[in-house]
VOVEXVO-251547 format. One record per residue: residue in one letter; x negated, y, z of N, C-alpha, C, O in turn. Coordinates in steps of 0.1 Angstrom, whole numbers, plus 5000, padded with zeros to 4 digits. Each point is the difference from the previous one (the first is absolute). Example, Ala and Ser with C-alpha at 12.3 -4.5 7.8 and 13.67 -1.06 7.14 Angstrom:
BEGIN
a486849435078500950125000499150125000499050005007/s501450114986499150115000500850115008499550115001/
***
This chain:
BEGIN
x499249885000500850125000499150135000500550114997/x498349875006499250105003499450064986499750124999/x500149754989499550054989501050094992499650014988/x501550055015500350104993500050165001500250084992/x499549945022499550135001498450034994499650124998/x499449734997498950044995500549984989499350074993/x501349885000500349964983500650164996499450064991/x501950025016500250104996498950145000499950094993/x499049865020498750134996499449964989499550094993/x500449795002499149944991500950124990499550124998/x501449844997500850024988499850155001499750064990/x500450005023499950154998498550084994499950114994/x499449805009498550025001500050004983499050074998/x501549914993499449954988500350124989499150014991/x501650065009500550144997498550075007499450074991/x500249945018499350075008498149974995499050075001/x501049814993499249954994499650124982498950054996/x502549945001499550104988499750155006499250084995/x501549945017499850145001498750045005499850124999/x499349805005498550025000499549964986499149925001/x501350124988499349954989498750095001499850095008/x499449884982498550104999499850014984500149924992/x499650225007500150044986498649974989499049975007/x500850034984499049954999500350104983501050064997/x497349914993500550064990499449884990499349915003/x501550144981499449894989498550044992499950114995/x499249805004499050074997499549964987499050044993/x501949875002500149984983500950064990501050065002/x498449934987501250074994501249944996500550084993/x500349805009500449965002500249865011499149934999/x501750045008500449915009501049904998501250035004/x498649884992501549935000500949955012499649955010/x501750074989500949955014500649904995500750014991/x499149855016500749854997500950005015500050045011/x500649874980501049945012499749935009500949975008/x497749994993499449875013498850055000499750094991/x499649895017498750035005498949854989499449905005/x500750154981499049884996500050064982500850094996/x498249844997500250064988501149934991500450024989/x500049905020501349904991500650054997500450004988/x500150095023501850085001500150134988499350074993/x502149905008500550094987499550175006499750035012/x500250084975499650115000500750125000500050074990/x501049975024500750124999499650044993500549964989/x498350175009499850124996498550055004499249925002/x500650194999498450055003500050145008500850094998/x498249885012499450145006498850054993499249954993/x500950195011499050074991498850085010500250035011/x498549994982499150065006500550095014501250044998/x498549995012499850105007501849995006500550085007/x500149824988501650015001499549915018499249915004/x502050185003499949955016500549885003501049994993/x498949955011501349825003499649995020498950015006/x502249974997500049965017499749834998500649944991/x498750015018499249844999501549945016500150065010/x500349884987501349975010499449875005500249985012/x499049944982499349845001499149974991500150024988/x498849915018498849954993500449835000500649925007/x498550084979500549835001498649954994499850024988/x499049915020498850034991499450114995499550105007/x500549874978499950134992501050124992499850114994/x501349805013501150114994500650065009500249935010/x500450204990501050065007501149994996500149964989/x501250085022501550054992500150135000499250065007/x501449994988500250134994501150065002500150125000/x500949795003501450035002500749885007499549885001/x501950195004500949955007500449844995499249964991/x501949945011500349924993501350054990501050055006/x499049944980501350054998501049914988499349914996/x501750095000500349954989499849984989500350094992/x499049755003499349974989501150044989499550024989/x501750005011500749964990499949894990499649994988/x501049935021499649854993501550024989501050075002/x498749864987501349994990499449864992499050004993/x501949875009499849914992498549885009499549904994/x500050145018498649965007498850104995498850005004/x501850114987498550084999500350115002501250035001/x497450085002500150105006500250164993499050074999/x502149984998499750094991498950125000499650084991/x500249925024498650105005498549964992499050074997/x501249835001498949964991499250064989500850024991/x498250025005499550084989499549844992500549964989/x498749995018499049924993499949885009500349975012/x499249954977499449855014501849935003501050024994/x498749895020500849915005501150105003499650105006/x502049894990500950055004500649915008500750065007/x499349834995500649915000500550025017499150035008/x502449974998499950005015499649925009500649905000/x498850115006499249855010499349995006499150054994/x500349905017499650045011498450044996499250085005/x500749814984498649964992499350164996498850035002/x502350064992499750104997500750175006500450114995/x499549835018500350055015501350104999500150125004/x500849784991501550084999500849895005500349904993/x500150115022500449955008501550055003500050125003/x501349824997500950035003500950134988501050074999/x497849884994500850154987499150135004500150104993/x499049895019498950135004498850015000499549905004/x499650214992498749974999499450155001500550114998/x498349865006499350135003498350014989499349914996/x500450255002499149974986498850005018500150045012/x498549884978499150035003498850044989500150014987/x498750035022499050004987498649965008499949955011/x499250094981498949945004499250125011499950125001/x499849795005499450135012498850075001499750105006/x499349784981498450094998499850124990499050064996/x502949954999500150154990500650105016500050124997/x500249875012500450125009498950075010499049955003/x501350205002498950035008500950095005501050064996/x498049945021500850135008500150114998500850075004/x497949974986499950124996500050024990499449934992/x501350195005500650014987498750024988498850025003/x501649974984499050024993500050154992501050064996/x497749975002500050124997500950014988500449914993/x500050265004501050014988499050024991499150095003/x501049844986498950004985500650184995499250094996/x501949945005500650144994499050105009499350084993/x500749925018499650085014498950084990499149954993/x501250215007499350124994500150014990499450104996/x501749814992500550034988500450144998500650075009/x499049974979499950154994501050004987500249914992/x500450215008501049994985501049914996501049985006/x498449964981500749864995500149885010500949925000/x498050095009499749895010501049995010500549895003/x499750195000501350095012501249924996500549925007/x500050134978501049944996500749905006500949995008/x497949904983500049865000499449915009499649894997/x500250215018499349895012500949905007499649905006/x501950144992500749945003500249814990500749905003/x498550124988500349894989499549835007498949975005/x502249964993499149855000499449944998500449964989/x498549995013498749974997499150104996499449994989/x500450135018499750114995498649995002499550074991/x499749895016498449954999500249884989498949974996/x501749985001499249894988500250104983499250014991/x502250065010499650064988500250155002500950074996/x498149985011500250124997499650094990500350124998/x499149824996499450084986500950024989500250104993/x500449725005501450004991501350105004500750054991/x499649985022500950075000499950185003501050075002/x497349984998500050085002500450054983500950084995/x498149844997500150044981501449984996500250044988/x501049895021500950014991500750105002500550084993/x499349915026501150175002500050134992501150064997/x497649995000499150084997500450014987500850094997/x498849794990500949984991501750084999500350104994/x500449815012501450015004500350175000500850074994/x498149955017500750185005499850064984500850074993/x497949885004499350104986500949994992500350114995/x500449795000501150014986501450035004501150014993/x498650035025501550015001501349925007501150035006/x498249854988501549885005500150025014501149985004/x497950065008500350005009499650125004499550084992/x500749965024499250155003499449935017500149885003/x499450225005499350015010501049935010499749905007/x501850194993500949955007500749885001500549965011/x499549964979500149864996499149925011500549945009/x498150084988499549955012499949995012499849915008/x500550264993500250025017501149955005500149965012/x501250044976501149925009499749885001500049965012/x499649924976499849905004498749935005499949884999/x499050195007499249965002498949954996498950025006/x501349904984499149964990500749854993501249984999/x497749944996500149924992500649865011499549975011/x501749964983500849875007499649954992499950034988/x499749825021499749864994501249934992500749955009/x499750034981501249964992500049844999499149924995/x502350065010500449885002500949924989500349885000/x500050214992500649944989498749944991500149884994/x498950205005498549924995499649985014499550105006/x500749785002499349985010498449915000499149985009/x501049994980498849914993498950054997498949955002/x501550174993499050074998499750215004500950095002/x497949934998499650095008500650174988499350074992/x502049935013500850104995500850065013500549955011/x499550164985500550085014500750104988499750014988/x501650095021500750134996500050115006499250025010/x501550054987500350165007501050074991499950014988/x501050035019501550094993499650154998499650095008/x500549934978499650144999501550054993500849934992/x499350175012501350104997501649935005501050054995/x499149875013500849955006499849865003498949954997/x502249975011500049915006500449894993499849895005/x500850104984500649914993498949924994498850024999/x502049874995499049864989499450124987499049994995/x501650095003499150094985498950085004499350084994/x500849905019499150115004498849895008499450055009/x500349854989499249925007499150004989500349964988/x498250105018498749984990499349895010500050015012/x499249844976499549955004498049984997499650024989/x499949955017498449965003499949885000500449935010/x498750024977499249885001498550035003499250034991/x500449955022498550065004499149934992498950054998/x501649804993499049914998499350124988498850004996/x502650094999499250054989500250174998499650084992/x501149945019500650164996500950054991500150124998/x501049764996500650054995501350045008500349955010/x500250144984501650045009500949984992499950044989/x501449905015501050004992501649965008500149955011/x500850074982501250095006500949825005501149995006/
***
């Protein structure tokens, strides 16, 4: 009779567990978030350089990242899935229809990493806000520059949007955009860094 006044602190304790999370930062430029703590498991999505993540649990080498929440299982697979095992199952740590992302813990650090933009001037200013903005900064400084010079875009374009987005419709390959003269699909100019071309 006695084990339920400790079974209910237990249960209280575990909520209290995330609330000591510890923040940590990504020090790659990309991070992948799986559904299990292993390279098996299927591939939510990705953290990015310098992007912050709270560590809730270590498992080995991997951390969680987040709470447990709904796989959206439809049919036994998971529609959160990007890549890899969708499949629901305990195998690919989606238990109960729930699952939490992890990633690898020798891409995190307590301290944050320096900003590659940090003292950007001009054109630089623009586009410090851009994704992957230390691997191509050269590609997107020549296109902005480009862009402003003929017009299709101006200064303000960038300052509203910040700079250059990683594009997921070409997720394959290293193409990013930016909306010049409004927000709509006609107004999205795109960047292939592999070569500098821009196109609508």
């Amino acid at each position: 009779m006695r084990m339920l006044p400790v079974l209910v602190l237990v249960l209280l304790a575990i909520p209290a567990i995330e609330a000591f999370a510890e923040d940590y930062w990504v020090t790659s430029d990309r991070l992948e978030r799986r559904t299990c703590p292993s390279f098996s498991c299927g591939i939510v999505g990705q953290l990015f350089y310098r992007e912050k993540v709270a560590v809730l649990e270590t498992n080995d080498e991997w951390a969680r990242v987040t709470p447990f929440y709904d796989a959206a299982c439809v049919d036994g697979r998971s529609e959160y899935v990007d890549s890899g095992r969708n499949d629901c199952s305990e195998e690919n740590g989606i238990i109960n229809g729930q699952f939490a992302e992890w990633v690898q813990r020798t891409t995190l650090s307590k301290v944050r990493p320096a900003d590659p933009a940090a003292g950007a001037a001009a054109d630089a200013a623009l586009i410090a806000g851009s994704d992957d903005y230390r691997l191509h900064k050269a590609a997107f400084l020549k296109a902005t520059r480009l862009l402003i010079d003929r017009g299709m875009c101006t200064t303000d374009d960038f300052k509203k949007f910040g700079g250059w987005v990683k594009s997921t419709t070409y997720r394959e390959q290293p193409i990013y955009f930016v909306y010049c003269g409004g927000m709509t699909l006609s107004n999205k100019v795109h960047l292939d860094v592999s070569s500098g071309r821009t196109f609508k």
